[in-house]
C-alpha positions as CSV (number, residue, x, y, z in Angstrom):
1,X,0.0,0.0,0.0
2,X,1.6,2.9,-1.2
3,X,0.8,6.2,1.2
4,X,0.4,9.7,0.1
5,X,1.8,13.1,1.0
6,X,-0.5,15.0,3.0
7,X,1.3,18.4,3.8
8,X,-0.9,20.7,2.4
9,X,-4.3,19.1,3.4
10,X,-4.0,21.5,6.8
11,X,-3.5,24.1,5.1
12,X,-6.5,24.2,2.5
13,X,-8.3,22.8,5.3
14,X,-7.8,25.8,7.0
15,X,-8.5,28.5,4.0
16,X,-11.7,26.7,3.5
17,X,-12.6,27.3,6.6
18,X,-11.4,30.9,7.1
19,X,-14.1,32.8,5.5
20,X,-17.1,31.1,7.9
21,X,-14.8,32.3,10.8
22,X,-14.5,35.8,9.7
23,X,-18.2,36.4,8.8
24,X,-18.9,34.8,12.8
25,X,-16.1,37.1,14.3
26,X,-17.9,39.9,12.6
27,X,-21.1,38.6,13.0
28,X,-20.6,38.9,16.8
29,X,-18.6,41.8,16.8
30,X,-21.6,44.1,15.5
31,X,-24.0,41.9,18.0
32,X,-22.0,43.1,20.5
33,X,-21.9,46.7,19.4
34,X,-26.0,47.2,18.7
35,X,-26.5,45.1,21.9
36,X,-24.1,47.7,23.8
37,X,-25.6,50.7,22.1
38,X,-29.3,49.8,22.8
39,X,-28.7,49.4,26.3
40,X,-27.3,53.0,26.3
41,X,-30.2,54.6,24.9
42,X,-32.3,52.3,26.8
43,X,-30.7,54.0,29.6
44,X,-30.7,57.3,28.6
45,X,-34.4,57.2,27.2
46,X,-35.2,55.6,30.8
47,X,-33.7,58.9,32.8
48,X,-35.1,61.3,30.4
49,X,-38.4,60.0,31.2
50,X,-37.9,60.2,35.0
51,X,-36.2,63.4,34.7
52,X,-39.5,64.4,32.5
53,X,-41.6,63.0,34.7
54,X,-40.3,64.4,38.3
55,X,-39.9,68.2,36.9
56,X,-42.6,68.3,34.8
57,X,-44.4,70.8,36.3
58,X,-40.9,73.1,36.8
59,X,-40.1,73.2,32.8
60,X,-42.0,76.0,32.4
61,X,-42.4,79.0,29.8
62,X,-44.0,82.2,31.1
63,X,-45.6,80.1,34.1
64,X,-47.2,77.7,31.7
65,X,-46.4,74.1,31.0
66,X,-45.3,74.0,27.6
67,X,-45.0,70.8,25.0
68,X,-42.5,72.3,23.6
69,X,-40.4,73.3,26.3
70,X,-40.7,69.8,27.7
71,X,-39.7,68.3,24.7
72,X,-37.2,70.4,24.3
73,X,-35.7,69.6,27.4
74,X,-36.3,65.9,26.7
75,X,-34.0,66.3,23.5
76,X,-31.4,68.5,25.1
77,X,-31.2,66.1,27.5
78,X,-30.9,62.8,25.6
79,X,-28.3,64.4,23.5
80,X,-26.2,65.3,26.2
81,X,-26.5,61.4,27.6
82,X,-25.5,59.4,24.4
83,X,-22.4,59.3,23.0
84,X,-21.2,61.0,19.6
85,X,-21.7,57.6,17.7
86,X,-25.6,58.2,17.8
87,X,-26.5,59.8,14.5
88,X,-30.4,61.3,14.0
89,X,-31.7,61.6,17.5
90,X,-35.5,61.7,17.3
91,X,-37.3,62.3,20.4
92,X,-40.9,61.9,20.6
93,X,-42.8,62.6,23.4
94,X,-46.8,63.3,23.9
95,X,-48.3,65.4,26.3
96,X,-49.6,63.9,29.6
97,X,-52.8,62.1,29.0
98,X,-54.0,60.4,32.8
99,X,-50.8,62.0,34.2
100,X,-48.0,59.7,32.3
101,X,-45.5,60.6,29.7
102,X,-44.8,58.5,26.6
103,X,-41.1,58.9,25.6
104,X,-40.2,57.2,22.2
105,X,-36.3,57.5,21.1
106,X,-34.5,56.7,18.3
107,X,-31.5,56.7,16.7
108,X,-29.0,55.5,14.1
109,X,-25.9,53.7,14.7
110,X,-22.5,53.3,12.3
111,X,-21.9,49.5,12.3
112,X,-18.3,48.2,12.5
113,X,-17.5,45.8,10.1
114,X,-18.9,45.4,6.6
115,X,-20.4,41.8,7.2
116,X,-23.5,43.5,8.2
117,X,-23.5,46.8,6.9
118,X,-24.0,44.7,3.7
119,X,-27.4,42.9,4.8
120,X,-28.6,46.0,7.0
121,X,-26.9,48.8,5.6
122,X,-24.0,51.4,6.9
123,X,-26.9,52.1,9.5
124,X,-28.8,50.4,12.2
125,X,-31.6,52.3,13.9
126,X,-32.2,51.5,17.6
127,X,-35.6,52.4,19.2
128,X,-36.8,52.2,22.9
129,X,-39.9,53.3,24.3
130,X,-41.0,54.4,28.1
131,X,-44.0,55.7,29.3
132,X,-43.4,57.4,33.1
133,X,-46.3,58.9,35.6
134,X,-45.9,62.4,36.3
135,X,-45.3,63.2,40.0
């Protein structure tokens, strides 16, 4: 029985294997990313809300409460809680109906590598939602 010479087999092993590898590390890399980003604007949407809720009766304009002003604040606030890699911040809030307010956020994130941003696109948009009672 004669054997044969099988130096290379590892090696093409290997580069057949190599691209399933890469698309997983990437795969997991950008779960971790949107994973890490919603929980930050779960977060900040969360404190917003409180924040909302606990001085809504001190964001005021000429004595009155305001939508605007709230909403206002809401945004200014959110803004100043996310980091830079948030893109297209949209706040929407509605007015107090049964003394709660509905805060909706959302926003766009870059992705990292291109394994997704070519199934999703350069952008992934994360949304939360949290509906407070006004104190």
């Amino acid at each position: 029985m004669r054997f044969h010479n099988e130096d290379g087999q590892a090696l093409v092993e290997f580069a057949l294997v190599l691209p399933i590898l890469i698309l997983l590390l990437g795969g997991i890399i950008d779960f971790g990313w949107i994973f890490g980003n919603q929980i930050l604007a779960n977060n900040a949407c969360r404190d917003t809300a409180r924040y909302t809720a606990v001085h809504y009766h001190e964001i005021t304009v000429a004595g009155d409460v305001n939508e605007v002003a709230v909403k206002t604040a809401a945004q200014t606030r959110i803004e100043t809680e996310l980091p830079a890699s948030f893109t297209n911040i949209n706040v929407d809030m509605t007015t107090p109906i049964i003394e709660n307010i509905n805060l909706s956020l959302s926003a766009d994130i870059d992705l990292l590598t291109p394994i997704l941003s070519t199934i999703l696109g350069q952008t992934y948009t994360i949304q939360t939602n949290y509906v407070m009672r006004v104190e």
